[in-house]
N, C-alpha and C positions, 0 to 999 in steps of 0.2 A: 305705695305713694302716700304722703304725708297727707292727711287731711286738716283744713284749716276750717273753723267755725264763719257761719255765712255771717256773724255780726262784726266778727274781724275784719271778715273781707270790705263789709259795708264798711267798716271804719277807716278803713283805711283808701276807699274810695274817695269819702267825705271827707277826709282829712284830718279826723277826729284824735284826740291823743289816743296812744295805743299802750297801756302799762305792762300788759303780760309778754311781750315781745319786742326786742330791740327792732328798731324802724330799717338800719342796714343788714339788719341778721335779714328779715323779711323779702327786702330786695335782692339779696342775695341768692335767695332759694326756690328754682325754679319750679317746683312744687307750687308754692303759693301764688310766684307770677302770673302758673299759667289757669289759675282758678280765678285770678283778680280778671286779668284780659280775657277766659271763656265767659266770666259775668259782665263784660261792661262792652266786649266786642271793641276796646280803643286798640288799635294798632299802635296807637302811637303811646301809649305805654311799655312799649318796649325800647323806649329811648331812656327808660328809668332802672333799666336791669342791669347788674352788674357785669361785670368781664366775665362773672363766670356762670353766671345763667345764659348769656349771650351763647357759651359756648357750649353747653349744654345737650347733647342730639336729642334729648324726647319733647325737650322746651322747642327747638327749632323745628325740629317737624311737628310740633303742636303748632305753631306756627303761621306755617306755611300752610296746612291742611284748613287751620280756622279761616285767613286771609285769601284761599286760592285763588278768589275769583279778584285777586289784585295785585295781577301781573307784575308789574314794576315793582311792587312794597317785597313780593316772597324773594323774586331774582336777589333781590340786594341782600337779604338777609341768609338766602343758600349762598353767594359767590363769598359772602365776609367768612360763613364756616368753612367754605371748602377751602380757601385761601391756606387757612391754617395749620391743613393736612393734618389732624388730629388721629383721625382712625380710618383705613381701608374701608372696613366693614360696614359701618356707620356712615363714613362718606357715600358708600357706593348704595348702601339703603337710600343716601336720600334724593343720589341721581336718577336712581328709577325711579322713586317717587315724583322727582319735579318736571321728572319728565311726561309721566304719567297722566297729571294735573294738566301740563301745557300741550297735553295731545302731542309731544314729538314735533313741535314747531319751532322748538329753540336750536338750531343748528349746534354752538356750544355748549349746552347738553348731551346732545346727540354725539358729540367728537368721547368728550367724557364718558360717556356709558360704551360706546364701543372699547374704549380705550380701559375698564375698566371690564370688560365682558373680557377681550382677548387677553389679558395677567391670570384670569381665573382660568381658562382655556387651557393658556399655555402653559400654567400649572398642571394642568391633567393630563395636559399630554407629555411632558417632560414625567411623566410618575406612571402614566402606562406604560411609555416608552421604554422604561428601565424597569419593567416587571420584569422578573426571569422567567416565572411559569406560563407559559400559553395559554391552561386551562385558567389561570388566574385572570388575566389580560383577556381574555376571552369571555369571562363572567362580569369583569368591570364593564363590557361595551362602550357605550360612549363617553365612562368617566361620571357618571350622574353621582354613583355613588360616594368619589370622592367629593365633591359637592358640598353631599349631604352632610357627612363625614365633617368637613370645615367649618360647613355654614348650618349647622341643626340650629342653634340658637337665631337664624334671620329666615321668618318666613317668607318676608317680601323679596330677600335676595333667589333663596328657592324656588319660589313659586316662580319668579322671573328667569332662573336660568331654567326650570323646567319646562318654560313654555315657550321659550328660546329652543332649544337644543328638540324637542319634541319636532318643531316647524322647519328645522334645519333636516330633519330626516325625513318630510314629507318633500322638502325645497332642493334635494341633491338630486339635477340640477334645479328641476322648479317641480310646481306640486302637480301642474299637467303635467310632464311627462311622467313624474313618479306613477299617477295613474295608469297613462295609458300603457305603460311600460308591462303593467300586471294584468289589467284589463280591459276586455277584447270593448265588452260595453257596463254602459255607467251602472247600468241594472242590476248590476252582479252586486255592487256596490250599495245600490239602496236594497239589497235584499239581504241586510247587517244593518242593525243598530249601529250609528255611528261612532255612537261613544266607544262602542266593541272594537269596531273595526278599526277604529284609532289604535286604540290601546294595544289589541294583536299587533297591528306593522311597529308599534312601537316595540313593543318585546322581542321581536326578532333582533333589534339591535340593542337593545340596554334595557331589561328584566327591571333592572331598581329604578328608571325613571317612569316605565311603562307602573309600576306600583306605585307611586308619586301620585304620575295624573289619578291614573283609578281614585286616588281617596280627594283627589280635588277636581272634579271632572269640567270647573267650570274654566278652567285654563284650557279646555279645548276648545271653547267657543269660536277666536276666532277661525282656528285650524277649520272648523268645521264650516262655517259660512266660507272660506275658501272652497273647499270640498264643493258645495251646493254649486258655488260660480263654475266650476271646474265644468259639472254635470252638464248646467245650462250652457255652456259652451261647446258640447263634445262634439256633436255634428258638424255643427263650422272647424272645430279643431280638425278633425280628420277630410274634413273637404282641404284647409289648407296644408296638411298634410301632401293628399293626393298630388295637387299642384304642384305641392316643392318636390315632391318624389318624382314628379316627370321633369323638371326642371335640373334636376342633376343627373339624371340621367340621360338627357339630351344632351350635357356640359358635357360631362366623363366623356360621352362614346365621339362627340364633334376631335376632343381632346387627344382623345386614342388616336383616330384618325390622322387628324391632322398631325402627331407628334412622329409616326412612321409615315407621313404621305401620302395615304393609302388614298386613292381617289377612282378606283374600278367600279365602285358604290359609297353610297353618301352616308350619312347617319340615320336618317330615316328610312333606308332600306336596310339596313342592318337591324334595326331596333323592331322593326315591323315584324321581319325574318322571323326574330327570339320570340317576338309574343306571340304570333300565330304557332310555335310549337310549346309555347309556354302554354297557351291557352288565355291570355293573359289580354286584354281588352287594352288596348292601345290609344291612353286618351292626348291627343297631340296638342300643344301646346300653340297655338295661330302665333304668338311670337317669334316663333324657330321658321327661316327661310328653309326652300329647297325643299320644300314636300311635292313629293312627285307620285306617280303611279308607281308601284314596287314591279320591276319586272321577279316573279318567283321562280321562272323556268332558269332564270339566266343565275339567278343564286341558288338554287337547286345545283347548276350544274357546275359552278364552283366550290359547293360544297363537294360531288360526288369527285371532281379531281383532286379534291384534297387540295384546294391555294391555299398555300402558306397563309398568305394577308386572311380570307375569308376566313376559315378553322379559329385564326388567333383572335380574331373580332369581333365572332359569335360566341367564341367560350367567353369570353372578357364582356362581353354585353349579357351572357345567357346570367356569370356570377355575378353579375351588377344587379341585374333584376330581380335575381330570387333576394338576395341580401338585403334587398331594398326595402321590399315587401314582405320580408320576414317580423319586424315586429311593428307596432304604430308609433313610433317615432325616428328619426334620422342623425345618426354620428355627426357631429361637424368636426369632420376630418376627413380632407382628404387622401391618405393613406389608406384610412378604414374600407373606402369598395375596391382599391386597385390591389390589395391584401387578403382583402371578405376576413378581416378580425374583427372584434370586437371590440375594441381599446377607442378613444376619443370621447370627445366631451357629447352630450345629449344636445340637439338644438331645443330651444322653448319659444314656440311663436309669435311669444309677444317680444321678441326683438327681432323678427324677421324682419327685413328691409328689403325681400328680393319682391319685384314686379312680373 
């Protein structure tokens, strides 16, 4: 970067004749502009710069970083650069930036930086895609590398898809279930240094971005305070858990029932039935009508004749329940318990809507 003498600058403030240097060479060279306006703080000295400092990327995010806290003035001067289409690279450095500054409140921003996050994306995945080697394709993981690979000369782009793509593997589907998915309790989890224990889940799926964070660990932050809210929510997480876990299975087995006619026994003497041989504590649901006394003699003794109906509705309720309560969280799909696979999406509580 040019350095310009601070009696130039003064001179040219004050308006003074300037001999050593032509006056439009001066305006012209965003070097100097942005030493005149870091000395004098006039924004509106930028109404004096040429087409081609305007265009400029180190002059315009010199900029907008000096101005941020003036909303209206930065907007106008990112939509005139971005207008232009100049550079990917440099464009998409300064969407993260502006969006950065404006805390992510600018909806138009916002459309742009996604729209510029999914081109880099879909570059990686059209380039894994058509890896031939598996071990190859298996070493890249989630693409970080090629990333780096493109974008080595932009930290800010890096650092921003690193901490993107890090949240994204904490967030499939969301970063509670990702936990509870592994962990029975939160404790196991603060008994790891967090920064560690990032980093491991991270390397199990992309080695080169989990080395990334490590030398920049402060991209974990806010992974991390997620992590903590995660924690201070676990208890209610698995109470609402419990809930929904009786809630679909009083649906499935009403469902069962009613879809062959079965009506010799209700659903709450069938579910009863499984848990007392399950061993399994039967928390009933006061929503669900038709809770009755279970007679057990009288299902005892359709079990011992073998009915067709009873046999089919306690295996079907007996694989409902174990599948259920097999890990701390719930498929949404219904396939996944009338099947007992493993395939469908994770539910995440904070979209529950059921009462």
């Amino acid at each position: 970067m040019e350095k310009f003498s601070k009696k130039l600058i003064l001179d040219y403030i004050s308006g003074n004749d300037i001999e050593e240097y032509d006056l439009e060479y001066l305006e012209d060279n965003p070097e100097f502009m942005m030493q005149v306006i870091g000395h004098t703080r006039d924004k509106n000295l930028y109404n004096l710069c040429s087409y081609k400092v305007k265009n400029n990327y180190d002059f315009i995010r010199f900029m907008i970083e000096t101005f941020k806290d003036d909303e209206k003035f930065i907007v106008g001067i990112v939509d005139d650069y971005l207008e232009k289409k100049l550079d990917f690279k440099k464009s998409f450095e300064l969407i993260i930036i502006i969006n950065d500054i404006l805390k992510y409140s600018n909806y138009k921003y916002l459309i742009l930086l996604n729209e510029a996050v999914k081109r880099i994306l879909n570059d990686v995945s059209y380039i894994l895609k058509n890896l031939e080697k598996s071990e190859v394709k298996a070493l890249l993981g989630t693409g970080f590398y090629i990333i780096k690979d493109n974008y080595s000369d932009s930290k800010v782009i890096l650092d921003f898809m690193a901490k993107k793509m890090a949240g994204d593997i904490f967030s499939s589907p969301s970063i509670s279930v990702f936990l509870h998915a592994r962990y029975k309790k939160f404790s196991d989890i603060q008994t790891q240094n967090l920064n560690t224990f990032i980093i491991n889940e991270i390397e199990k799926k992309d080695c080169y971005l989990s080395s990334y964070v490590a030398c920049n660990v402060s991209l974990l932050d806010d992974l991390k305070a997620q992590i903590k809210q995660v924690g201070k929510n676990w208890d209610s997480y698995l109470e609402k858990l419990d809930k929904l876990r009786w809630q679909i299975i009083h649906e499935k087995t009403i469902d069962y029932l009613t879809e062959r006619f079965i009506n010799k026994f209700n659903y709450y003497d069938i579910i009863s039935y499984v848990c007392k041989k399950l061993n399994v504590e039967y928390s009933y649901d006061e929503d669900y009508p038709y809770k009755t006394e279970v007679d057990y003699d009288y299902l005892n003794m359709l079990s011992e004749q073998n009915d067709f109906e009873f046999l089919g509705a306690e295996k079907y309720v007996t694989q409902l329940i174990t599948n259920i309560f097999k890990n701390d969280y719930i498929l949404d799909d219904d396939d996944s318990y009338d099947n007992f696979n493993n395939a469908g999406n994770i539910i995440d509580f904070s979209s529950i809507k059921r009462t």
